[in-house]
N, C-alpha and C positions, 0 to 999 in steps of 0.2 A: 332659351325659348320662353315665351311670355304665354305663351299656353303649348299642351303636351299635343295636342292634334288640330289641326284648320278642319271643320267642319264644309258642310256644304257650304255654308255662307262663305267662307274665306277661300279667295282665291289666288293665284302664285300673281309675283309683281311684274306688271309690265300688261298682263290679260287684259281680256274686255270681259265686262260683264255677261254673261251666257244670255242668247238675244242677239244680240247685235250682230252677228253675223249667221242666223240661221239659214241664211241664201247663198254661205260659202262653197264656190266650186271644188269640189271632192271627187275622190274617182272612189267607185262602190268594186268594180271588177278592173283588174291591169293586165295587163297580156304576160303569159309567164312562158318560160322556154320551153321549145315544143321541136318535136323532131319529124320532120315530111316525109314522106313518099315520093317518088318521079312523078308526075301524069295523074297522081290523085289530087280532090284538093284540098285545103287547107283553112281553117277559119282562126281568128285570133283575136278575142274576145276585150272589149273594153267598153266598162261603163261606167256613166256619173253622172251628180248630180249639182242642183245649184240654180238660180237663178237661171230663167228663159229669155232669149233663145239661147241655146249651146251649138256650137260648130266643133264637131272633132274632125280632126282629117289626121293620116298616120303616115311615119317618114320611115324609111331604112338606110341605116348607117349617115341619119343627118340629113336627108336629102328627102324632100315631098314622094309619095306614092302616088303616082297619077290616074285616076282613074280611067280603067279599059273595061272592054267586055269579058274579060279576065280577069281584072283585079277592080274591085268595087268594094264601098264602104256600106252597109247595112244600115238600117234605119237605128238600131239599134246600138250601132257606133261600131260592132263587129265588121274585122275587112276579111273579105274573102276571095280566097284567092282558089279558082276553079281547076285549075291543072297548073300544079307545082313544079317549074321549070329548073335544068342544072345548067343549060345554054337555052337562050333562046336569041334569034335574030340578031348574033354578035354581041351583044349587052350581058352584061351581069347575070349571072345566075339569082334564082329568087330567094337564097339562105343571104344571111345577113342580123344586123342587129335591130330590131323593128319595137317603135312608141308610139303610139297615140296622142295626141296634144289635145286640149280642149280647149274652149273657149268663148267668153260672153263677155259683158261691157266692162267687167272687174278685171280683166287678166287674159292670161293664157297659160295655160296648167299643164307638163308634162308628164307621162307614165316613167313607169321604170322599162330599163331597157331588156328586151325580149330576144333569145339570142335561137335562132329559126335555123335547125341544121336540114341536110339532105340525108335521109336512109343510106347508108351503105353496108357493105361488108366486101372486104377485099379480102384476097387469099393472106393465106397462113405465114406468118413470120417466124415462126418457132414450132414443128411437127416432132410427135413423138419418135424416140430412138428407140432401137434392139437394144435388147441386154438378156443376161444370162444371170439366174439368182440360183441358189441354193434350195433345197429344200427346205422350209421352215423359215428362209429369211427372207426380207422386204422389197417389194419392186414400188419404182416408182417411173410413169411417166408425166409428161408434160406438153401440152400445146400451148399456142399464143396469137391471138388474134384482134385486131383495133376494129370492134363495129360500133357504127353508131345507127342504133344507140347498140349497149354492150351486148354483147351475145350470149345466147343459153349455150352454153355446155354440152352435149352430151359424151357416152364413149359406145362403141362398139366393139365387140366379139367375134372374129369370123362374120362380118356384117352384120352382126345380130346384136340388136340393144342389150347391153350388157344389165343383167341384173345386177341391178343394185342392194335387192336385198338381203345379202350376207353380208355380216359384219365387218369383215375382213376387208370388204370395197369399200373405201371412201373416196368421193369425187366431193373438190373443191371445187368454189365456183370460177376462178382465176383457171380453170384447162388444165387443173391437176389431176389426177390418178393415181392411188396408193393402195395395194395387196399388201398383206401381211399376213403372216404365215404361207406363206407359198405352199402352194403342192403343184402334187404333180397335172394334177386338172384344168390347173390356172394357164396350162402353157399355150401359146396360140396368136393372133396374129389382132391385134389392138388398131384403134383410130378411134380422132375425137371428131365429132361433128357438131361445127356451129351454125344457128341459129338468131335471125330477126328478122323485121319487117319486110327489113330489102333483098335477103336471098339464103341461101344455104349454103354452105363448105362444108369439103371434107379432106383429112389432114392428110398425109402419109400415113401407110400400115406400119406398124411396128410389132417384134416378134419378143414375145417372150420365150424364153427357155428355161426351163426347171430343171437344174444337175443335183444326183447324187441324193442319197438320201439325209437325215434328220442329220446335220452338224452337230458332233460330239466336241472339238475342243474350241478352247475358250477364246473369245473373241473381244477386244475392249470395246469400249460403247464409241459410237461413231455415228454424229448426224447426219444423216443424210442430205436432209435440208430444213435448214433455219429459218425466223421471221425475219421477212425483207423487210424496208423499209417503205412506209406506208401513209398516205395523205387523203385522210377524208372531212368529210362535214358531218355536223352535228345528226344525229338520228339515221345515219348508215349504217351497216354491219361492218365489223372489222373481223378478218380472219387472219391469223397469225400462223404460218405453217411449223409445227415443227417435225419430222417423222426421223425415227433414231434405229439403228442396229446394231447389233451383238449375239455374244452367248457367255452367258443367260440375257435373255431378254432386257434391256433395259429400262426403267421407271421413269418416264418424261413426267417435268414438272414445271412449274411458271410461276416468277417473280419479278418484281418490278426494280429495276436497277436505283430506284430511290429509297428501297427498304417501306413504301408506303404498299398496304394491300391492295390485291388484284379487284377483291370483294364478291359477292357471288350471286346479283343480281342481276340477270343479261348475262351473267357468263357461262358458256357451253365446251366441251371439250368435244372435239370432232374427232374420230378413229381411235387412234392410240395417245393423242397426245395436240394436237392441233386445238388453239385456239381461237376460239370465237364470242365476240362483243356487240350483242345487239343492241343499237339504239345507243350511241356513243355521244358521250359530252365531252366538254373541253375539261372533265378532272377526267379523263379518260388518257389524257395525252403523255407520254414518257416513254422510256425507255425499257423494253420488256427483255428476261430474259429465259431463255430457255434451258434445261437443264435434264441432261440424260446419266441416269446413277446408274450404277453394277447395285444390281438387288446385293443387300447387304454387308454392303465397303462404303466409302467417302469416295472411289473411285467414278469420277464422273466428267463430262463433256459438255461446254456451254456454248451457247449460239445468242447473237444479240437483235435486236429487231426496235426500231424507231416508231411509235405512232406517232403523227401528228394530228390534232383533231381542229380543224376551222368551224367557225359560227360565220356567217354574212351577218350585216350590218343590222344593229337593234337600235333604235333614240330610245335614250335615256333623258332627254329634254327634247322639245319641238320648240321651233317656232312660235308665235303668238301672233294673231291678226290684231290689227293697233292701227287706231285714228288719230295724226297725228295738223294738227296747221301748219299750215304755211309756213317755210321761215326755220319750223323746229326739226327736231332731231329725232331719228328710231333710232332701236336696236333690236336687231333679231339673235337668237341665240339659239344653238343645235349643238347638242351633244347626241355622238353614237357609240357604241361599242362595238366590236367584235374580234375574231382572229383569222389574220392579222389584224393590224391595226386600222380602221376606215380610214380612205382617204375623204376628205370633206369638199366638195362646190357646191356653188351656187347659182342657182337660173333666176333672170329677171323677166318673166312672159317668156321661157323655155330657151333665152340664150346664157350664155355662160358671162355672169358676170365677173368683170375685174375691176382692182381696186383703182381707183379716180381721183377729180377732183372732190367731191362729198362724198367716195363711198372708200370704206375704211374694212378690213380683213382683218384679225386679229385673235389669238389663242389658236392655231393651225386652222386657221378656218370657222372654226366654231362661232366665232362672234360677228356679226356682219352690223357696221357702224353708219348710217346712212344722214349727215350733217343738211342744214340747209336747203329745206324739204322742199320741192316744188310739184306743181302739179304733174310734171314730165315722173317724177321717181313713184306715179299712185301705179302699183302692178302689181302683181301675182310672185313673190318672189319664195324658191324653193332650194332646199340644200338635199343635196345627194350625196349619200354615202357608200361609197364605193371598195370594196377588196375582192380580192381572187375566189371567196367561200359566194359573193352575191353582189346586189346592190338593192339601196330601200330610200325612200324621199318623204319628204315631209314640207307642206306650203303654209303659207301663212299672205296674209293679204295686206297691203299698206294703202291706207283711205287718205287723199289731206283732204286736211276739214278748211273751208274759211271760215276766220273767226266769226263771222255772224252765225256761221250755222253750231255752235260749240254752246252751250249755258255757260250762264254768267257763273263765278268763283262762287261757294257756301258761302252766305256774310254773318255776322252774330256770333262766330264758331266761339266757343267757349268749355271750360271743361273744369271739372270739381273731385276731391276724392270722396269714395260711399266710405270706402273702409281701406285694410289692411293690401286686400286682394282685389278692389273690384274702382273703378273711375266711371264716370258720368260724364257723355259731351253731349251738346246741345249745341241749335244754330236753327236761325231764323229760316221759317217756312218762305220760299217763294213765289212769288205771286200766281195767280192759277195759269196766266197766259206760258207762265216759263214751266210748271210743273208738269204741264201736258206734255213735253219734249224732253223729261228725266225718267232716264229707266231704274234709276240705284244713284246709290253714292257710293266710294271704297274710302275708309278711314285706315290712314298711313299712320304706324306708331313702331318704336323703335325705344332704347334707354337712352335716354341723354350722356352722350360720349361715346356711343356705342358707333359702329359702322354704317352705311349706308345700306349695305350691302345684306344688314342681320336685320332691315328695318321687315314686319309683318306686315299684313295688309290684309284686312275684311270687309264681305262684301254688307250692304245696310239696303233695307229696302227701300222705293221711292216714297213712301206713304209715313214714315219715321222721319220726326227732327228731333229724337233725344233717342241715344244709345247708351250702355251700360257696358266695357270694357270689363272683363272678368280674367280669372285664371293670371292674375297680377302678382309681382312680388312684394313684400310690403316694404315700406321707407322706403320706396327706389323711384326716383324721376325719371318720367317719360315726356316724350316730344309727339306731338299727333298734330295731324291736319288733314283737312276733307277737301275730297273731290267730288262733284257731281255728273253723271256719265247720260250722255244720249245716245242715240244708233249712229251720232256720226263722230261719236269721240268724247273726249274727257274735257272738264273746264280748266283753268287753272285752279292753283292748289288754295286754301283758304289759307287766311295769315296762321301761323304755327303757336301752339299754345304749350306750355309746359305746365306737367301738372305733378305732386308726388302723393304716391298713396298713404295711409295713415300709418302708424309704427314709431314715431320717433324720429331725432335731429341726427346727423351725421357722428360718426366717433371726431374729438379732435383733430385735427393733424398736426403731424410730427414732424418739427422744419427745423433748424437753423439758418442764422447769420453769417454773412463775409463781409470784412470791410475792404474795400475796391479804393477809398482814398479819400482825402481826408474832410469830403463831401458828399458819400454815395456808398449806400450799403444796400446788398442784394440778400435779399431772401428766398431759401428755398426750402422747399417740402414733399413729402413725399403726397404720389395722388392713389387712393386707393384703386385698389387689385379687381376690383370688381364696377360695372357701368351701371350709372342710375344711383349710386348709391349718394353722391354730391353733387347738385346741381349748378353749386359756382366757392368760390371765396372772397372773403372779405377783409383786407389787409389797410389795417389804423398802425398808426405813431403820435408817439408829442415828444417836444423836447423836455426835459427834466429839467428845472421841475413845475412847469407848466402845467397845471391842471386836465386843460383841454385837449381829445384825441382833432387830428385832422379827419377831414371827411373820410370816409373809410375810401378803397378802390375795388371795385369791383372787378373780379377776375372769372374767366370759364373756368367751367372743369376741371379743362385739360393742359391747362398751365399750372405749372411746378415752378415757377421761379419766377421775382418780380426784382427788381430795382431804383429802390428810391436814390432820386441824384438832389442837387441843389440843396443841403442840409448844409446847417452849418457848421464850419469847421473847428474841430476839439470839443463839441458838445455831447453832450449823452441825451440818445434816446430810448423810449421806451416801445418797443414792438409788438402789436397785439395781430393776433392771425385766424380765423375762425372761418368751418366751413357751414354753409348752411344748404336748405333745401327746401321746401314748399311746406315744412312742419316748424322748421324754425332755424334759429343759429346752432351749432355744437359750442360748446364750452370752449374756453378761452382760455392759453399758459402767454403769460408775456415775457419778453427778453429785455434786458440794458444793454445796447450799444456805444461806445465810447470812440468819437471820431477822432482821439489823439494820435497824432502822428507816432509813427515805431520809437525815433530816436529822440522823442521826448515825452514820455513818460506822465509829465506832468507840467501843462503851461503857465509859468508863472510870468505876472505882468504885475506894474505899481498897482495897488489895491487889489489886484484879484488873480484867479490862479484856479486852473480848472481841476476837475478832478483827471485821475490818473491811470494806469494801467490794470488790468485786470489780474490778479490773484487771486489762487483758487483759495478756498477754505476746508478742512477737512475734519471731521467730528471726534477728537480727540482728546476732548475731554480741558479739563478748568488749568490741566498742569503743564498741559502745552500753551495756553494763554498766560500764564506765570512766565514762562521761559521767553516768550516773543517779546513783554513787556522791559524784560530786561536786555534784551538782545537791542532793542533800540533804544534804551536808555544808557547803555554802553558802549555798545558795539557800533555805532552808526550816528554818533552825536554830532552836530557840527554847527558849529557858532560863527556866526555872521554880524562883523561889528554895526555895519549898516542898517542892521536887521534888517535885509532885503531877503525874499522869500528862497527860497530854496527848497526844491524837489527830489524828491528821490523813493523807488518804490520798497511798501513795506511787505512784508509777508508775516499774513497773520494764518494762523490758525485757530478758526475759529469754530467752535461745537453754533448745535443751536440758541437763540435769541435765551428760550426758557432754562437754559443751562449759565447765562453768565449769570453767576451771583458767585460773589469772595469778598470779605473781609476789606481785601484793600483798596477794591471801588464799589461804589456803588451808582445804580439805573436813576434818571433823572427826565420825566418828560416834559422836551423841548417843546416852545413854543411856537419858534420861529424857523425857516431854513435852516439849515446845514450853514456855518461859515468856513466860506473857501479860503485858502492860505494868505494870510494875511502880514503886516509888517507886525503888526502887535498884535499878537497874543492878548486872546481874553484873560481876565485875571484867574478868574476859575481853573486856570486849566485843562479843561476838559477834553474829552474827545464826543464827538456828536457823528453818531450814527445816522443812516437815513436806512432804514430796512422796513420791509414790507409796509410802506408809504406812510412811515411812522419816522418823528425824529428820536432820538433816543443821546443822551448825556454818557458818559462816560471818564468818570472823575478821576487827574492822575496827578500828580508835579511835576510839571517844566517841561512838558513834551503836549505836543496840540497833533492831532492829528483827525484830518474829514476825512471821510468814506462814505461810501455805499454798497450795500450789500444786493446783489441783487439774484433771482433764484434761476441759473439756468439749467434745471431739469436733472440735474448731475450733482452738484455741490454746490457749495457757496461760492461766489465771487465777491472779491473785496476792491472798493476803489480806493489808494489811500494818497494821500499828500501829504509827507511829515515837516516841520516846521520848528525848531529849536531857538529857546533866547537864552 
């Protein structure tokens, strides 16, 4: 990050400037699920805002609401609908899926969808049963009934609202019933009675019986009934049944089959053992389980129960409303979250778009790519996100601009370092007729090598033509360029400036050589680990021993490897490589290359004879240079009557320059070149060094031998060519 927080001025890429769409069509209120009466009526509320005039009219299941003396929209965008039908005249019933759409010269703007039930309550699917319990042990009944919406509960006693308030009674809200400790008073003839808008039931009687007195022998723990398996949303109650018997009593407890805790905020235990979870999140969700112990054994009885917890759909990204010309390219992006997973579409003025010839879908929907903009694709376009916990939308608006109506590009853009941390850009004021129609500028900057993707973007105000970029890294190259914005879009970008903050040149880089053939050597190097930190390289050669480098070549960044071809063949050159940046060049290590062919070592021709293969050298000191001298003054002599030159590679070990001194030669500084293998021998005998761009003498008998030393990062390299008369 190039600063630790975007302030008000900085805003996410692709936005407009705040402004430019302050007349954007919004919905303030949306229609949200609602549940009807027969014959009463109904109102379903939607409003917004935006630009004048607005037309809302509202569809069910896709399809226009016509207006009747019955069903009418309100001034207020509210439809109302006066007596809420389940038949009427052969047609549809009036439950169904119902939106709102709105609309003005920008678009056409869809709600979310509203899902409009009928009151019911139909009779009982599950009516409690008789049973016969013990004295002292546990009854339980059960009803079960589908109203919409859900129905209240109750129970009764010999028709009599049963009190609830002895501990002993728990009523669940699911049409349970749970006694504990039975007596004998509890015995008697039970029913539950439900409850809601649309009417009242009542269940089957059921009879309890209480036998025998207080149970004396021992009984093992035994659940009754366990947590079923259970699916809700976010901020509902969850109740987990669990009710246990035995003798002695058994110790109901609760765990999560993850080993993660229950926790004990929102958490309630209901009767003897039942749990309950108000206000449920999605770290709520796992596998619970229930556990009934014999007070004082490990003897105990488990029950398992499922929660699942759903969220509906949250953006974590919206859309962006974007002025785009003719010709050019949007992109809208929507990210949601929830659980499940959102499914993603998109409406273009409230239809379902699909992908086409310019319009492109892409990351499950999330990224909607719209190529080749024409005035046909300027609309309201919206993504909706859908799963089984809800559904949530989000619009954004596509303007095309023609170029006339767009300001011209920033000109003069320019840009300078203050310091370590902070840049300075500038750019010519424009003229007053063009400045009346700029609301801001946004200055795009990013590290040089860096992605598109990591580029920032801050907002400048119209009345500024010099800003001060802060919260900067230092020595690190950045890329910027400005935009200027009107209410009907952005201009083109200003040419791109590269600028580095102060601190210092690049570290070296670390490369090696390959020879490729016996014309063409590639170089490569490593490119640092971090962006910004080198804003290009600079890659020189000469041939040895040429004084002058070639023009240097200019490389990006992001290139690690270059290839010089057309060299000349069996020549040696010198390679210099250095990275630089907006402070300066980094220091410089150079290589010797040697373009001699593998299977010749060393090319000898009438009069001349190049130098030869590389051998390393190793710091060994003056006794290992005693031994080599003799090694080729013996071991490797070979006489040629013609005195025609003759090649062959030596291996020297050699310490450093400030280490040769002995007795039986001595250092001589040459005037001229190195002389390359010759027919005759200078009379001197010598050997003539060429190291660190020094010639250097090397006084012996009857043995000639050139070289070069040259320093590649690791040891010496020796080039030799030996020669015998």
């Amino acid at each position: 990050m190039l600063w630790p927080l975007l302030t008000s001025q900085h805003i996410h890429k692709g936005s407009v400037l705040g402004g430019c769409w302050a007349a954007e069509l919004s919905f303030l209120v949306e229609p949200t699920d609602v549940i009807a009466v027969r014959d009463r009526p109904l109102m379903l509320d939607c409003q917004v805002q935006g630009e004048e005039p607005i037309t809302i009219t509202w569809r069910k299941n896709g399809v226009p609401v016509p207006s009747t003396p019955r069903v009418r929209v309100l001034e207020n965008g509210t439809l109302l609908i006066k007596s809420f039908q389940k038949r009427r005249e052969g047609v549809d019933a009036d439950m169904g899926e119902y939106d709102c759409a709105a609309q003005n010269r920008y678009g056409l703007l869809v709600s979310r969808k509203a899902k409009v039930h009928l009151a019911s309550l139909p009779k009982f699917h599950t009516h409690p049963a008789s049973m016969s319990v013990d004295e002292g042990g546990v009854a339980r009944f059960q009803c079960q009934i589908d109203g919409v919406p859900e129905a209240r509960i109750t129970w009764e006693k010999g028709r009599v609202l049963l009190n609830t308030t002895d501990s002993r009674y728990t009523l669940l809200p699911m049409g349970i019933l749970q006694v504990t400790g039975v007596r004998k008073a509890d015995a008697g003839v039970f029913r539950c009675v439900a409850t809601n808008i649309a009417n009242t039931r009542y269940s089957h009687e059921a009879t309890l019986n209480v036998t025998g007195g207080t149970p004396r022998t021992y009984k093992e723990p035994v659940i009754l009934s366990g947590p079923q398996n259970l699916t809700i949303t976010v901020h509902q109650t969850a109740i987990l049944e669990c009710i246990a018997t035995g003798n002695p009593r058994p110790i109901v407890s609760w765990s999560r089959l993850d080993g993660r805790s229950i926790g004990v905020e929102g958490i309630q235990v209901l009767g003897t053992g039942n749990l309950m979870i108000s206000d449920v999140s999605l770290q709520h969700s796992g596998v619970y389980v229930c556990a009934a112990n014999r007070p004082g054994t490990r003897m105990r009885r488990t029950a398992l129960g499922r929660l699942v917890v759903q969220a509906p759909p949250e953006f974590l990204q919206w859309p962006q409303s974007v002025s785009k010309p003719a010709g050019g390219s949007a992109v809208f992006t929507c990210v949601a979250q929830g659980v499940p997973e959102p499914h993603l579409i998109w409406l273009k003025n409230g239809k379902v778009l699909m992908p086409g010839h310019n319009i492109k879908l892409t990351n499950n929907n999330s990224t909607l790519a719209l190529t080749r903009i024409s005035s046909e694709d300027e609309a309201i376009y919206q993504c909706i996100a859908e799963n089984s916990a809800g559904t949530n939308q989000a619009s954004a608006r596509l303007a095309v601009a023609q170029g006339k109506d767009l300001p011209e590009a920033p000109r003069g853009f320019t840009g300078k370092a203050l310091s370590t941390h902070a840049l300075q850009i500038s750019w010519d004021q424009p003229p007053t007729n063009v400045t009346e129609s700029i609301i801001g500028y946004v200055l795009h900057i990013r590290k040089i090598g860096e992605a598109d993707s990591l580029e920032l973007q801050e907002a400048i105000s119209k009345g500024n033509f010099q800003h001060d970029v802060t919260n900067l890294e230092p020595a690190t190259t950045y890329s910027l360029y400005l935009k200027a914005y009107s209410p009907m879009g952005a201009s083109q970008q200003s040419h791109t400036v590269t600028v580095t903050t102060l601190g210092g040149v690049p570290a070296p880089p670390t490369y090696f050589t390959k020879v490729l053939n016996s014309s063409a050597v590639q170089v490569l190097w490593e490119l640092p680990t971090k962006a910004g930190v080198v804003e290009g390289f600079r890659l020189s050669y000469r041939r040895v021993p040429h004084a002058d480098y070639q023009s240097p070549i200019q490389l990006p960044c992001y290139v690690n490897a270059h290839t010089m071809s057309n060299l000349e063949p069996g020549a040696v050159y010198e390679i210099k490589l250095v990275a630089y940046n907006g402070n300066g060049e980094s220091d410089c290590s150079k290589r010797l290359v040697s373009l001699a062919e593998e299977d010749r070592l060393c090319q000898c021709r009438d009069g001349e004879a190049s130098l030869g293969s590389i051998v390393i050298g190793i710091h060994i000191g003056t006794a290992c240079i005693i031994f080599c001298v003799l090694f080729l003054m013996f071991g490797y002599r070979r006489k040629y009557a013609s005195m025609h030159c003759a090649c062959s590679l030596v291996v020297l070990f050699l310490p450093p320059v400030s280490s040769w001194s002995h007795p039986a030669f001595h250092w001589l500084q040459c005037t001229s070149q190195p002389v390359l293998c010759t027919r005759t021998c200078p009379s001197n005998r010598c050997i003539k060094a060429f190291y660190k761009n020094k010639l250097h003498c090397w006084m012996f008998k009857k043995t000639y031998i050139t070289y070069a030393i040259c320093d590649t990062g690791v040891k010496h390299s020796v080039w030799a060519c030996k020669v015998t008369g």
